[in-house]
C-alpha positions in Angstrom: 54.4 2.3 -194.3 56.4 -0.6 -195.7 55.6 -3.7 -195.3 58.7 -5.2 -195.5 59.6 -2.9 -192.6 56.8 -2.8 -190.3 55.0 -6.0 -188.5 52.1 -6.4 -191.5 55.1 -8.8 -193.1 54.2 -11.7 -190.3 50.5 -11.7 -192.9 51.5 -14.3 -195.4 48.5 -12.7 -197.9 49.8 -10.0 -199.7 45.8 -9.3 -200.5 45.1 -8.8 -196.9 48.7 -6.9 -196.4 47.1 -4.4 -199.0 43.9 -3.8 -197.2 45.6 -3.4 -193.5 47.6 -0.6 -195.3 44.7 1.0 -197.6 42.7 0.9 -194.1 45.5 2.8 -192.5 46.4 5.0 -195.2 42.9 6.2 -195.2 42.8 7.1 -191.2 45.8 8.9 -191.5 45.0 10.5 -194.6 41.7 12.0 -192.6 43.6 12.7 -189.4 46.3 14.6 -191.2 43.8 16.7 -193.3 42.1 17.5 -190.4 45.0 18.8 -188.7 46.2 20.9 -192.0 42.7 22.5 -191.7 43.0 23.2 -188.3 46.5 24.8 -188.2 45.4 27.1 -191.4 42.7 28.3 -189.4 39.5 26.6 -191.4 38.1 25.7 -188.0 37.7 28.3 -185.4 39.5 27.4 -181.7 37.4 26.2 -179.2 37.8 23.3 -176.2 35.6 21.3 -178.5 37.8 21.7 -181.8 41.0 21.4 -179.8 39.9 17.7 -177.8 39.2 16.5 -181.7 42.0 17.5 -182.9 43.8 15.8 -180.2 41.6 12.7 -180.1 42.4 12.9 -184.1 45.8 12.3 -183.2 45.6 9.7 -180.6 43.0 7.4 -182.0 45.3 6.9 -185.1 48.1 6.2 -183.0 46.1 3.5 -181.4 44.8 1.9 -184.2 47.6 1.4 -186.2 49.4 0.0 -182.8 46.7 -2.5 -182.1 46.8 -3.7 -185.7 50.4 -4.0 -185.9 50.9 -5.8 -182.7 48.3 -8.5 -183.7 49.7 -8.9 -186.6 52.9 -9.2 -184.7 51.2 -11.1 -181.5 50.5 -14.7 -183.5 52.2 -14.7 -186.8 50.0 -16.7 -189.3 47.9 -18.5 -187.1 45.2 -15.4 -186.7 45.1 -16.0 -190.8 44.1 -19.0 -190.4 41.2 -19.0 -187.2 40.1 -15.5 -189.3 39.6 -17.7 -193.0 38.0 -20.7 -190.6 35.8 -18.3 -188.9 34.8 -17.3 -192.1 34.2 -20.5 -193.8 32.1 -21.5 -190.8 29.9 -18.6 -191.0 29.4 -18.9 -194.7 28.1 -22.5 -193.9 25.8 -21.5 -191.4 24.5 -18.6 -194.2 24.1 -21.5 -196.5 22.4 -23.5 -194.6 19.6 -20.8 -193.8 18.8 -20.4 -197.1 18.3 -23.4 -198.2 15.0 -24.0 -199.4 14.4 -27.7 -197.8 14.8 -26.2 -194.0 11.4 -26.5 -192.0 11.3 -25.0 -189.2 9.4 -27.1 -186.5 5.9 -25.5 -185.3 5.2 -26.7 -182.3 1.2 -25.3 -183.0 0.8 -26.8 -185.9 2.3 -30.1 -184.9 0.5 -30.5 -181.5 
């Protein structure tokens, strides 16, 4: 999990580099304690224990593959539509709380 290796290096912020890897540092941190307390025997064998243990595999596998081929897929420009999506919800927040917006009653105004 280098990021001069793997396809997080296409993310021009190193602030968001750090948080794609914390993110998948922490699923496979869970997934590989949850195997290690399988295979020592912690959790009793059942069809139930063995399809999460599996699913613990695969879902991992998946995750880190979708996040490393869109971070591969567009280069910078997903930065940029995520910070403008961003910015424009922040100014739709802002402008619901500001104190001057009335809200038109039809009742009252009729």
């Amino acid at each position: 999990m280098n990021v001069k290796y793997n396809p997080l290096r296409h993310v021009p912020d190193p602030s968001i580099q750090t948080y794609f890897m914390v993110v998948l540092f922490s699923v496979w941190s869970i997934t590989f304690g949850l195997i290690a307390i399988f295979w020592l025997g912690f959790i009793g064998y059942n069809i139930l224990t063995s399809i999460l243990v599996h699913l613990a595999i695969l879902v991992p596998i998946a995750f880190t593959n979708a996040v490393f081929i869109d971070a591969e897929r567009d280069g910078e420009n997903w930065l940029k539509e995520w910070r403008e999506e961003q910015s424009n919800y922040k100014l739709v927040l802002n402008r619901l709380k500001t104190k001057n917006l009335v809200l038109w009653d039809p009742n009252k105004e009729a």
